[in-house]
N, C-alpha and C positions, 0 to 999 in steps of 0.2 A: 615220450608218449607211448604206455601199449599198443598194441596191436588189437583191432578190434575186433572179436573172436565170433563168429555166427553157428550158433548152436540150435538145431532143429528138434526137439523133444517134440514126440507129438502128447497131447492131452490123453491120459492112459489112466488104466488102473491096473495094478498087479505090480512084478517085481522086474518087466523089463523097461528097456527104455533107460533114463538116467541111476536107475537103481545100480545095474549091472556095475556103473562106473562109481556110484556114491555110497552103497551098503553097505560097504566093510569101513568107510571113513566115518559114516552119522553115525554106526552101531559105537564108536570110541567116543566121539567128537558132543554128541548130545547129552548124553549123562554129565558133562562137565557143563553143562548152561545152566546158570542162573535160574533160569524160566523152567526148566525141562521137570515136569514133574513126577516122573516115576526113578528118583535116583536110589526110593530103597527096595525095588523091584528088578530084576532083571532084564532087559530088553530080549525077548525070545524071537522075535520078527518084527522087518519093515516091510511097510509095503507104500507105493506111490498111490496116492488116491487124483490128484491128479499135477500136471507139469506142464508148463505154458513159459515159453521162451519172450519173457517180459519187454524186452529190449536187448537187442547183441550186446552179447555177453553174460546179460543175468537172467537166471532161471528162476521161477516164482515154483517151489512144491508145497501142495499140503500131504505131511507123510504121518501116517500112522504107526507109532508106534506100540508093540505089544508086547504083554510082561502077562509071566503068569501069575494068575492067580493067587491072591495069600488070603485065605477065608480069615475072617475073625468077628469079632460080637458087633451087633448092628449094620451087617452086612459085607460083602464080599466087594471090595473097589474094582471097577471096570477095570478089564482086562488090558486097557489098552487108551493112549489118548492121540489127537489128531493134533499136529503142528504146522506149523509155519515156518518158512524157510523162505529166505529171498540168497540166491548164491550166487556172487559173480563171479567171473574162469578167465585163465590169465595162462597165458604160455608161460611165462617165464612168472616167478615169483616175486612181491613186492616188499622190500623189506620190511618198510612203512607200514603195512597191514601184516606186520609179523603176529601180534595179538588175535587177527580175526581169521587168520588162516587154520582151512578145516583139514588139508589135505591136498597130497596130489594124487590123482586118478592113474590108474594103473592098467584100467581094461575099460569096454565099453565105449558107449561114444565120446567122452570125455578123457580116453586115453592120453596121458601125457599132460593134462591142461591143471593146472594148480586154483582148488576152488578156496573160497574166500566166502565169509559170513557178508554179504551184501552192506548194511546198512553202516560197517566201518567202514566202506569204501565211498569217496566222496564224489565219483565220478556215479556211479549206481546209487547212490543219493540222490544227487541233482536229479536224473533222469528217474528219478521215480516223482518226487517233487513235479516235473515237467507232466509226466503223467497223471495227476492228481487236476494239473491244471485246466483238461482238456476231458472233459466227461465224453465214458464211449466203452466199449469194450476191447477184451487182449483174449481172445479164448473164453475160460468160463467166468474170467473176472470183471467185476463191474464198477466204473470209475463214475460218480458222481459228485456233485459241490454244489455251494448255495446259488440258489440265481442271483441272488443279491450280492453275493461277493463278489469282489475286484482281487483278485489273487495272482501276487506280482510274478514273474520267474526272477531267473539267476540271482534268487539269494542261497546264500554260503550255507550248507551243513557241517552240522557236528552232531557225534552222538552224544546221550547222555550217560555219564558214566554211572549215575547212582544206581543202588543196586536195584531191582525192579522183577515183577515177574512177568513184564514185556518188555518190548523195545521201543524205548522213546529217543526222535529226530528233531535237531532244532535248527527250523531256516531263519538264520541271520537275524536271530535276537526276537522276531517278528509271529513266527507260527510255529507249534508242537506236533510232531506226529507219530500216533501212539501205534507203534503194530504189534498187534493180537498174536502172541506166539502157538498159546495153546488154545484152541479153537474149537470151539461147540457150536454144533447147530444152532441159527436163530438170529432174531437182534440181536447185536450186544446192548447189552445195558448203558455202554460209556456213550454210546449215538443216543441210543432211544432219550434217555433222560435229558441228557444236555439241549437235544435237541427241542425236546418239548417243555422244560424249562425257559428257552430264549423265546419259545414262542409267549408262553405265561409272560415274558419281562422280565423276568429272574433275572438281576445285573451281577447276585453272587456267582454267576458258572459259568466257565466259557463257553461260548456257539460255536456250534459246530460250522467251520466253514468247507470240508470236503470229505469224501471217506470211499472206501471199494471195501470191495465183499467179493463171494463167490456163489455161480450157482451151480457148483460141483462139488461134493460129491452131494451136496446135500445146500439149499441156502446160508449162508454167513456173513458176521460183517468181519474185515481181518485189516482193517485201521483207521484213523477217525484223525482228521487234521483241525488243530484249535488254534486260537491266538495264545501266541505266548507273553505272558508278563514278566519282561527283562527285570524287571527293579523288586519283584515280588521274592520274598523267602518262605519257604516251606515251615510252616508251626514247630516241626520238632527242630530243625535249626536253629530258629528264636527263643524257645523252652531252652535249650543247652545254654545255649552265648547265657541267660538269663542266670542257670544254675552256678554256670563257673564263675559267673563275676556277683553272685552272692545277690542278685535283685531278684524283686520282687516282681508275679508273673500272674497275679489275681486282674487286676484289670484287662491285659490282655485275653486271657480265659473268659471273662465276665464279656466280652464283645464279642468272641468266637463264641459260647452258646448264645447270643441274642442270633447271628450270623446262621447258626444252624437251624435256628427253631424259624426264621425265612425263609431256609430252602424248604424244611419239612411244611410249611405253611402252601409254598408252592406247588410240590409236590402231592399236596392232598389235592388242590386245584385241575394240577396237570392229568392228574390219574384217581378219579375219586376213590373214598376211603374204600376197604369193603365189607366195614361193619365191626362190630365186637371182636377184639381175637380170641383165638379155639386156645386156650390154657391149655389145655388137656392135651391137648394135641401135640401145643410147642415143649410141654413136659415130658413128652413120652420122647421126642425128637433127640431132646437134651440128654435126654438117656443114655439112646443106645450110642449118642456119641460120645459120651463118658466113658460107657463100656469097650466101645472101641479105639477110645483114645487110653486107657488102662491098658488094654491088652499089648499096645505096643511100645506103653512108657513104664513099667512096672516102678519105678518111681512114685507113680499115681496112684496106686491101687491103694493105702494105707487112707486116704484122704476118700476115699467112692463113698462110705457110706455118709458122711456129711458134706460132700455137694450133692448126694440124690439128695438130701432135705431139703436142699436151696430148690432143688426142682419140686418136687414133693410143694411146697410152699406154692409155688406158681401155680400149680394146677386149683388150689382150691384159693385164690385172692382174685379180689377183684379186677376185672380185665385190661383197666388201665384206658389209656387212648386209642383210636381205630385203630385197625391195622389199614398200612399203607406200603406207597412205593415208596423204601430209603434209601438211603446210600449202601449202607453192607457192608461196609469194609471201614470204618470211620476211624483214623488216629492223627495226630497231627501230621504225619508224612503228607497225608490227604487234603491239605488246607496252607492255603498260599495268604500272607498279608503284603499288600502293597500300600505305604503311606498309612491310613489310620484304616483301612480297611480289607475285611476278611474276605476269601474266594475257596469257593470249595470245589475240587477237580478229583477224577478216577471214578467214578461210578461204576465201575465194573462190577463190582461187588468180591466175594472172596470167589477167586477163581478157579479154587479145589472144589465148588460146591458146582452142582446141576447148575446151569442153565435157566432154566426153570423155577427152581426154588430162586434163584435169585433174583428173577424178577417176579415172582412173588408178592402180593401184600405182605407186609410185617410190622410188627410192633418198633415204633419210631425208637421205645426206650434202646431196643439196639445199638441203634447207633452210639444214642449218649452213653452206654456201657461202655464203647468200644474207645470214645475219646476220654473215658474217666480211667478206662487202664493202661490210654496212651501215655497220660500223664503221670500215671506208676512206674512207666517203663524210663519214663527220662528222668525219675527222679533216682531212680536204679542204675542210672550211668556209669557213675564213679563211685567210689567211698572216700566219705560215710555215704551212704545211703541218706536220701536227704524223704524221708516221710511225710513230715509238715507239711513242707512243699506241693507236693502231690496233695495234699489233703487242704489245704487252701487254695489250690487251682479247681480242684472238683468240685468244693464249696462254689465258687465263682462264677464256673461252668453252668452247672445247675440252675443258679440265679440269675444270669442272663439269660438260659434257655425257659427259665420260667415266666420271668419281664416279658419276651415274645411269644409265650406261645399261647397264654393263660393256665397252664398247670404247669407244677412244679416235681420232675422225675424223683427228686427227693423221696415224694410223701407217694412215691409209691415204691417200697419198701424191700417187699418180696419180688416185686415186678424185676426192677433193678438188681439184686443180689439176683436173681437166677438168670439175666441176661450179662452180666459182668460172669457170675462161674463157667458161663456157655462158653466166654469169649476166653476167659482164662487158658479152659482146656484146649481151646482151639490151639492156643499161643505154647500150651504145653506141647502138643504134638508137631507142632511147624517148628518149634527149636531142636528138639529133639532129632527131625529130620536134616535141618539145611543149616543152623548155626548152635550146636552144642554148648558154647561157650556160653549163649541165654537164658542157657536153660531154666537157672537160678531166679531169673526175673519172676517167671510167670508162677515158678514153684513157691515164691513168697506168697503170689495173693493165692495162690490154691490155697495154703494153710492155714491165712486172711480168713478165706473165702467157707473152709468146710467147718469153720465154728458159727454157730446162729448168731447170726447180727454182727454177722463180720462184714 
């Protein structure tokens, strides 16, 4: 059994304090995360915005990371983004958490003590779990949960290994706990929604049954505990198993858009519409992120002048359904079936965008854009490339979100083609940064995408 280590950080901001002992290990150790989202900027400074001694032995920081500047077309990306860190500190090293080890501290208060990424560690698990259980405050962070819930202790963590752009905890088959790596002022979206969907009765989402935040340096939420569905599989799991064994994936698709067009139905409930959407608006948007997603994929650039007509197209067709609160982030990663029925989880929305725009009213066609190029992308798996496929699951799609919604995303034409190019490009720029080897994926439907009526 370690030794249990009592480390005093006071709640600070600037570069002393646990810096002194952690700066030269996060400036290596975070460009290698997953989550960490400036890896093609260089980190020029940290700073501790603030550091709350969670429990002996693990240190809760939110640290801002800075990179400078890279100007380009549609704007200049913030200089800088705020994270999350839960770090547990060990005299001696644990082999067992040889994967989650950040370092050993060399100077500062933490001289000598070997830090470790928190949420691989299962003792700094439980005891955050235990803390989840007991609403109240640690410093500026703030532990809440449902009143209604019965939330058991001493069950078992484990992390999730899939790849993700947070950290998700599973206690003992029963509850999920998502922590917010990269962190923006505000609600997050994955509380606000879920939470106000359970209130609607929405049985597709899970309720939120705990979550904490911070109200330093600025309010935040920075994680959100769900029930987990042990026996449920994620959509693009089921799409594959489907591909490799040659079956057919239209009915399943045909019940996940009836599945979606319920949330969006509750969602318009939960958060009324907010009227006609601004074309004009969302075309000019689509733009400059074209141009900006060109300037850093020059791969792109040959295809700009026929996805600006897919945009061009949006601005003068008709406006389609309200704008509302969606999902944002929509692909089958996002979508759990258990038994003959659909769940849709992560609301976060795309976490490279504001805050703000992502809670946002928007055009629901969104979303169904983003699950019509999920199933591009899995039908892009292996070769041959399987087209059909995708293209009777998108048929399917459509048709069940048509059955529930009363219109059909189909027949709206231009709507669709310049929310599918939006998403496209999005997909060109995120491969391009964090898995190259995809790149080919999203560069198919660009090419799809920049002929009319593709």
């Amino acid at each position: 059994m370690p030794k249990t280590i009592t480390v005093r950080p006071r709640t600070a901001v600037g570069v002393d304090g646990p810096l002194v002992s952690l700066g030269a290990l996060l400036r290596e150790w975070l460009p290698r995360q997953r989550w960490f989202a400036g890896k093609d900027r260089p980190v020029t400074d940290l700073s501790v915005l603030s550091s709350t001694e969670l429990f002996p032995g693990c240190l809760h920081l939110l640290v801002h990371a800075s990179h400078a500047p890279v100007p380009a077309p549609g704007g200049t990306p913030p200089p800088g983004d705020c994270y999350q860190l839960l770090l547990s500190v060990r005299e001696q090293t644990a082999p067992r958490l040889e994967r989650a080890l950040v370092g050993r501290a060399v100077e500062g208060p933490l001289a000598g003590l070997a830090v470790y990424d928190a949420p691989h560690d299962p003792r700094s698990a439980h005891l955050l779990l235990e803390r989840l259980r007991r609403p109240g405050a640690a410093g500026p962070l703030r532990f809440e949960a449902d009143a209604g819930a019965d939330l058991p202790g001493g069950l078992p963590p484990r992390l999730l290994d899939a790849e993700q752009s947070n950290t998700s905890i599973v206690y003992g088959d029963a509850y999920i706990l998502k922590l917010f790596r990269r962190v923006q002022p505000g609600v997050n979206p994955d509380l606000e929604v879920s939470a106000a969907l359970a209130a609607q009765g929405c049985g597709r989402v899970p309720a939120p049954v705990a979550w904490f935040g911070t109200t330093a340096p600025s309010p935040a939420t920075l994680g959100v505990l769900q029930p987990f569905l042990p026996d449920a599989t994620d959509g693009w799991t089921l799409a594959l198993r489907a591909l490799a064994a040659g079956d057919d994936f239209t009915a399943e698709a045909h019940e996940l858009g009836r599945a979606m067009a319920e949330v969006h139905l509750a969602l318009a409930e939960a958060f009324p519409p907010a009227g006609p959407g601004e074309n004009g608006r969302t075309a000019d948007a689509m733009c400059a992120r074209l141009d900006a997603a060109a300037h850093a994929v020059p791969g792109l650039r040959p295809f700009v002048p026929g996805l600006r007509a897919a945009f061009g197209a949006l601005a003068t067709c008709d406006t389609g359904p309200p704008a509302q609160r969606i999902h944002g982030d929509l692909h089958l990663g996002q979508v759990l079936r258990a038994g003959r029925d659909w769940f849709v989880i992560d609301f976060e929305g795309e976490p490279s965008r504001p805050l703000a725009e992502r809670r946002a009213p928007q055009s629901p066609v969104r979303d169904v854009a983003g699950m019509l190029r999920s199933f591009d992308y899995a039908a892009r798996q292996r070769r041959p490339w399987r087209p059909e496929w995708a293209r009777r699951c998108r048929e399917a799609f459509c048709a069940g979100y048509a059955a529930r919604a009363g219109w059909d995303p189909r027949k709206k034409h231009a709507l669709l083609r310049a929310h599918e190019t939006d998403r496209a490009v999005y997909e060109v720029l995120y491969e391009a940064r964090h898995r190259p080897d995809w790149l080919p994926v999203p560069m198919a439907a660009i090419k799809r995408l920049a002929v009319w009526g593709g």
